[in-house]
N, CA, C and O atoms as CSV, one atom per row, in Angstrom:
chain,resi,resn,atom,element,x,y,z
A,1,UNK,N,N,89.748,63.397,104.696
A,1,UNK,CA,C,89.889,64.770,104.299
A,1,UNK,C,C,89.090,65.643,105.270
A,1,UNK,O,O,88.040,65.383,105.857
A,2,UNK,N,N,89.758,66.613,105.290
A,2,UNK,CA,C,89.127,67.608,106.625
A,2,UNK,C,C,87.748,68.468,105.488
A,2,UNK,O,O,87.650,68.885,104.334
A,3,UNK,N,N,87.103,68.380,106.436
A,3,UNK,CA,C,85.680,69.238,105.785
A,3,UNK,C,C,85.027,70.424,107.033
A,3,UNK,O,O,84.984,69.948,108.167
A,4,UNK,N,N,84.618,71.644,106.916
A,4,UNK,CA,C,84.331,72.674,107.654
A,4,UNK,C,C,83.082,71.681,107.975
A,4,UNK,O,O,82.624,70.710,107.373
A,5,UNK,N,N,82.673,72.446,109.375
A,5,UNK,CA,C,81.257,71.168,110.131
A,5,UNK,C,C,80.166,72.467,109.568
A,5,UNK,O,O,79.052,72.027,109.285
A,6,UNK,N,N,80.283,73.535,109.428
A,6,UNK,CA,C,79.497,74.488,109.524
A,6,UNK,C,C,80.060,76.011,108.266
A,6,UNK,O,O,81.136,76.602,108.175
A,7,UNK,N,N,78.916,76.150,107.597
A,7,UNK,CA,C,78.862,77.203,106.278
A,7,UNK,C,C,79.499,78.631,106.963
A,7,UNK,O,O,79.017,79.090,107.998
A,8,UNK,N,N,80.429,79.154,106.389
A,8,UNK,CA,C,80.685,80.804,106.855
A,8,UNK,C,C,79.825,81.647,106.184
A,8,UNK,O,O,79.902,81.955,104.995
A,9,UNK,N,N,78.834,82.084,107.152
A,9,UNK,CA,C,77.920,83.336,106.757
A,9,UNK,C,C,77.847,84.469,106.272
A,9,UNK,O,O,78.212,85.312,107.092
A,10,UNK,N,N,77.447,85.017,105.009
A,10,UNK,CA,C,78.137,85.931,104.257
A,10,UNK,C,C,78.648,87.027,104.844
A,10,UNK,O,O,79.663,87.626,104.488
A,11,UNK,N,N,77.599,87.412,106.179
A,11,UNK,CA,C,78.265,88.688,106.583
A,11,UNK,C,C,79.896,88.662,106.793
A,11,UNK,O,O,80.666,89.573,106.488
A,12,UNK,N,N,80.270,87.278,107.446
A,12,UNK,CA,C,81.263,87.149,108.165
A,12,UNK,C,C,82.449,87.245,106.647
A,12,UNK,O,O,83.463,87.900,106.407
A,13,UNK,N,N,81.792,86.402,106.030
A,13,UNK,CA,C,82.484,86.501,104.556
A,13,UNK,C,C,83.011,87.964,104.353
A,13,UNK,O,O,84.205,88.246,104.255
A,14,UNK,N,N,81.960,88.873,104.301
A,14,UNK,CA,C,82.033,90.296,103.891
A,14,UNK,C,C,82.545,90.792,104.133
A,14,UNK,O,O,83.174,91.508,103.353
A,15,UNK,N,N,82.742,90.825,105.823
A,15,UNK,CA,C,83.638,91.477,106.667
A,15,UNK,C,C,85.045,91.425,106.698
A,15,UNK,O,O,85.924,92.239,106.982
A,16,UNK,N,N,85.021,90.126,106.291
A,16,UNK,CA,C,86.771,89.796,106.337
A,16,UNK,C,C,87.120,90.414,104.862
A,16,UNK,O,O,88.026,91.230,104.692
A,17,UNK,N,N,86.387,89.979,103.952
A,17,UNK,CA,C,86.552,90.806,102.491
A,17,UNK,C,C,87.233,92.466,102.448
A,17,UNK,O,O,88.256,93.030,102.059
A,18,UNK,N,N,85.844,92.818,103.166
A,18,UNK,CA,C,86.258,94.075,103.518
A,18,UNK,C,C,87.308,94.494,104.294
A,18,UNK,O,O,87.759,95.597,103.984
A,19,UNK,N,N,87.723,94.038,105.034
A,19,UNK,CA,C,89.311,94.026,106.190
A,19,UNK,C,C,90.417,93.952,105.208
A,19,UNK,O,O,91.330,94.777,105.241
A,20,UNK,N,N,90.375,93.017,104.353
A,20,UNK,CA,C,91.289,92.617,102.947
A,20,UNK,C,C,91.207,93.742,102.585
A,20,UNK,O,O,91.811,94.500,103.344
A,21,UNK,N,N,90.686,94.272,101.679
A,21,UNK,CA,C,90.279,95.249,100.609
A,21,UNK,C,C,90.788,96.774,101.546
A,21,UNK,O,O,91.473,97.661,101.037
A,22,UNK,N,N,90.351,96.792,102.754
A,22,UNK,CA,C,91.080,98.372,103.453
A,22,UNK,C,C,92.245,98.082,103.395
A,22,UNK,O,O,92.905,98.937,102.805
A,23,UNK,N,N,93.129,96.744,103.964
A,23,UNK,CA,C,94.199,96.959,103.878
A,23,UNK,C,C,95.227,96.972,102.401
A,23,UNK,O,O,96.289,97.593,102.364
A,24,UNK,N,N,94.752,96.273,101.384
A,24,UNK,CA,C,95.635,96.463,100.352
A,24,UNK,C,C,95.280,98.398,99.618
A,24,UNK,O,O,96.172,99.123,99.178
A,25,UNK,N,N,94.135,98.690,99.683
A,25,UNK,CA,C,93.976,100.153,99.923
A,25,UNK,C,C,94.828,101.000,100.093
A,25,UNK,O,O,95.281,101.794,99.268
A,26,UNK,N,N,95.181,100.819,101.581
A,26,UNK,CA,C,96.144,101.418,102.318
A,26,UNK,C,C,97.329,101.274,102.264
A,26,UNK,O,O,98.102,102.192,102.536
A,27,UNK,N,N,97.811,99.801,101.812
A,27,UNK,CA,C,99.308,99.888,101.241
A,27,UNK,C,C,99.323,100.686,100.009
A,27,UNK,O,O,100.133,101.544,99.657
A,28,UNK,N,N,98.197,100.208,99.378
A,28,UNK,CA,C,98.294,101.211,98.067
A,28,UNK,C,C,98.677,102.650,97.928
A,28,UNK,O,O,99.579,103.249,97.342
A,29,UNK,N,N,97.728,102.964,98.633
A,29,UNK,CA,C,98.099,104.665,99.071
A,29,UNK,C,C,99.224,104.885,99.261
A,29,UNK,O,O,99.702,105.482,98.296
A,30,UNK,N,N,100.022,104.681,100.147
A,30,UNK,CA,C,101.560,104.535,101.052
A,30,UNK,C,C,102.188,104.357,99.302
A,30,UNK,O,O,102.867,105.301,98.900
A,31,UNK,N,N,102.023,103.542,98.631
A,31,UNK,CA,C,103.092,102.942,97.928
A,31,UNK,C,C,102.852,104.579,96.610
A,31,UNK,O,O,103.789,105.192,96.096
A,32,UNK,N,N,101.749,104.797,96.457
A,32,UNK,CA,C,101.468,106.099,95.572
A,32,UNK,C,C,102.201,107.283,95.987
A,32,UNK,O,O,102.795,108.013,95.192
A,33,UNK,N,N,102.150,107.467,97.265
A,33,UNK,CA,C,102.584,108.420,97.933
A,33,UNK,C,C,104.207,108.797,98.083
A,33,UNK,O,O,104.882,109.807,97.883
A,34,UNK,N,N,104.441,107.553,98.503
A,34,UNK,CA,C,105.896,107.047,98.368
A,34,UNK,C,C,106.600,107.831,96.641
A,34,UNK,O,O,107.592,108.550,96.517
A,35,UNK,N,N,105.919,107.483,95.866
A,35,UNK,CA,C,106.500,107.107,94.418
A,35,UNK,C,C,106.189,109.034,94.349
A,35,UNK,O,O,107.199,109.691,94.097
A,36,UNK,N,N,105.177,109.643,94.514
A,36,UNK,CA,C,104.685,110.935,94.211
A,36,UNK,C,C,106.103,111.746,94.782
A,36,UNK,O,O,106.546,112.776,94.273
A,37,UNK,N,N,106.521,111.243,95.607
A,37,UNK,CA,C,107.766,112.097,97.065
A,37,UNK,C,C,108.630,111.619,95.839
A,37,UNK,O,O,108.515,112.399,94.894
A,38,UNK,N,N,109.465,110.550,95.591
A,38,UNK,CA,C,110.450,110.439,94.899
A,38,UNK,C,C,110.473,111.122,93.225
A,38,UNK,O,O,111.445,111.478,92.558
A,39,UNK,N,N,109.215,111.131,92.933
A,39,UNK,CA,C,109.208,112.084,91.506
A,39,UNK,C,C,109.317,113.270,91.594
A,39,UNK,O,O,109.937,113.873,90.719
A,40,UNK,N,N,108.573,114.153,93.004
A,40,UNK,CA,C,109.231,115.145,93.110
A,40,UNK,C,C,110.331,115.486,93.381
A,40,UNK,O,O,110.778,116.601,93.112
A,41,UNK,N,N,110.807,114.796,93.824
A,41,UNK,CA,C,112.775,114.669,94.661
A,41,UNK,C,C,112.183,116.036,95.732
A,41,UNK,O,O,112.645,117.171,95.850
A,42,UNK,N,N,110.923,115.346,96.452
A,42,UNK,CA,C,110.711,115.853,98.109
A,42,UNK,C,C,111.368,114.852,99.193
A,42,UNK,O,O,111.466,115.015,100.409
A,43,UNK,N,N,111.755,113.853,98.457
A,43,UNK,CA,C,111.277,112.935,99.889
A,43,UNK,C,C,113.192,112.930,100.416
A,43,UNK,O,O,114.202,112.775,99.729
A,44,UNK,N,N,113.037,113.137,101.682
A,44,UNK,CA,C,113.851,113.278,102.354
A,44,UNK,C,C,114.971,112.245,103.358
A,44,UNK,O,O,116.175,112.195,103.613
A,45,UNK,N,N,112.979,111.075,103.910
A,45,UNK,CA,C,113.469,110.262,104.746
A,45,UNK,C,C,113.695,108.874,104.917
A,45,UNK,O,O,113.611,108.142,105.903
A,46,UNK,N,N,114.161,108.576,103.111
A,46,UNK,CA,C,115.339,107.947,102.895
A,46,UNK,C,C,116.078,107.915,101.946
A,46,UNK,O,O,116.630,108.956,101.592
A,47,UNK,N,N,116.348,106.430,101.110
A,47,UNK,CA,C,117.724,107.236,100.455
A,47,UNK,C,C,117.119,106.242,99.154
A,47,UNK,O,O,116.491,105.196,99.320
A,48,UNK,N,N,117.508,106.901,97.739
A,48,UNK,CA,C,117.311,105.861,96.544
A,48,UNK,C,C,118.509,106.395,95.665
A,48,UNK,O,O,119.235,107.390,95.683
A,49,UNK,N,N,118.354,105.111,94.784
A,49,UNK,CA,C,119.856,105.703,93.914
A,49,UNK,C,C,118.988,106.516,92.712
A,49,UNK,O,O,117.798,106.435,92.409
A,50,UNK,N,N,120.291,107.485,92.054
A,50,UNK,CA,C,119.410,108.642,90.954
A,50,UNK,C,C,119.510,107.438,90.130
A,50,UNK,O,O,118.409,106.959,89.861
A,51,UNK,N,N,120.596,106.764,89.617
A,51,UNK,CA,C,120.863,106.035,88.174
A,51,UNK,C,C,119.520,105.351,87.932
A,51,UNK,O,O,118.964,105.223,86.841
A,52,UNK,N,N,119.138,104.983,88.980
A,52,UNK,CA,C,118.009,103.666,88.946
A,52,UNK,C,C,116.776,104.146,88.758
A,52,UNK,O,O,115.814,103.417,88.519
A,53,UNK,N,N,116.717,105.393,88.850
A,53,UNK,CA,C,115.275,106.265,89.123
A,53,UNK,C,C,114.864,106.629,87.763
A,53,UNK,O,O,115.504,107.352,86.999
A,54,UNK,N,N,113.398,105.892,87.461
A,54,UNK,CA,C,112.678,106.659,86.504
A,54,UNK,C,C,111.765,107.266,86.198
A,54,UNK,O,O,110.602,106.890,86.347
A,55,UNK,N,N,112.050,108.109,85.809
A,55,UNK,CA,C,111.749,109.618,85.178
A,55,UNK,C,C,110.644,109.740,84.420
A,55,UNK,O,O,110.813,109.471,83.231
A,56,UNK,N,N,109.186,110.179,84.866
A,56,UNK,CA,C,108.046,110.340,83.491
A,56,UNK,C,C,108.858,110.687,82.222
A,56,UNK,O,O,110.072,110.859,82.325
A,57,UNK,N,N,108.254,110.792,81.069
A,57,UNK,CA,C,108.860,111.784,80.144
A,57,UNK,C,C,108.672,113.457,80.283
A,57,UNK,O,O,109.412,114.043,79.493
A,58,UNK,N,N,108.062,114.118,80.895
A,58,UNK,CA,C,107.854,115.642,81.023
A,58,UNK,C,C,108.779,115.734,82.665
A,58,UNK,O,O,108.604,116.607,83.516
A,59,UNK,N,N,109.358,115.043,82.716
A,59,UNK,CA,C,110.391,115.338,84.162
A,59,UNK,C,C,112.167,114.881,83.247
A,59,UNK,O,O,113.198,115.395,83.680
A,60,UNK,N,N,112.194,114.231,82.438
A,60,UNK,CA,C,113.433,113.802,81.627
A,60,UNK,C,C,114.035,114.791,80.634
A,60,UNK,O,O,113.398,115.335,79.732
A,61,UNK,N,N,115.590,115.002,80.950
A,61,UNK,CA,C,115.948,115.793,80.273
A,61,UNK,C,C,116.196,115.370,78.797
A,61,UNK,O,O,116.577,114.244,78.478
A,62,UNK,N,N,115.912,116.510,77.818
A,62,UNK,CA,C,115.864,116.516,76.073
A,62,UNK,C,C,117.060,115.306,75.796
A,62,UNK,O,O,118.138,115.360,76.389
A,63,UNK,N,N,116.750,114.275,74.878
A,63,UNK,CA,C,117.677,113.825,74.720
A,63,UNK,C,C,118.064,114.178,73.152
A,63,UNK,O,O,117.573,115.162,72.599
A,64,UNK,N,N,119.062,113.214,72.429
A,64,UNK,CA,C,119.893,114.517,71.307
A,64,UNK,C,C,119.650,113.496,70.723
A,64,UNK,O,O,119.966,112.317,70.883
A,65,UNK,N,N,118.544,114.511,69.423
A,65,UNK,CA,C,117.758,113.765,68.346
A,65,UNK,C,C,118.365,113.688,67.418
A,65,UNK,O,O,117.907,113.119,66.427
């Protein structure tokens, strides 16, 4: 069985942690941002279907009570 010859040092630990952690961040953002454009029906530069799209409830039209 393969065994590391030598301990990874926390900094190094940290660092890569931290490299992780900016990048799911940053998809995060993108993916918020993304979703903020399509609730407003700003987003321009591409394409989604309406049927499929959902709607907070204070953006949905009255339905018949």
């Amino acid at each position: 069985m393969a065994v590391p010859k030598k301990r990874t040092s926390k900094s190094k630990k940290n660092i890569r942690k931290t490299t992780w952690k900016k990048k799911a961040c940053k998809s995060a953002i993108k993916a918020f941002s993304l979703a903020k454009s399509v609730l407003s029906q700003r987003s321009k530069s591409f394409y989604y279907s309406r049927k499929n799209l959902v709607l907070p409830l204070s953006l949905e039209s009255p339905s018949n009570e």
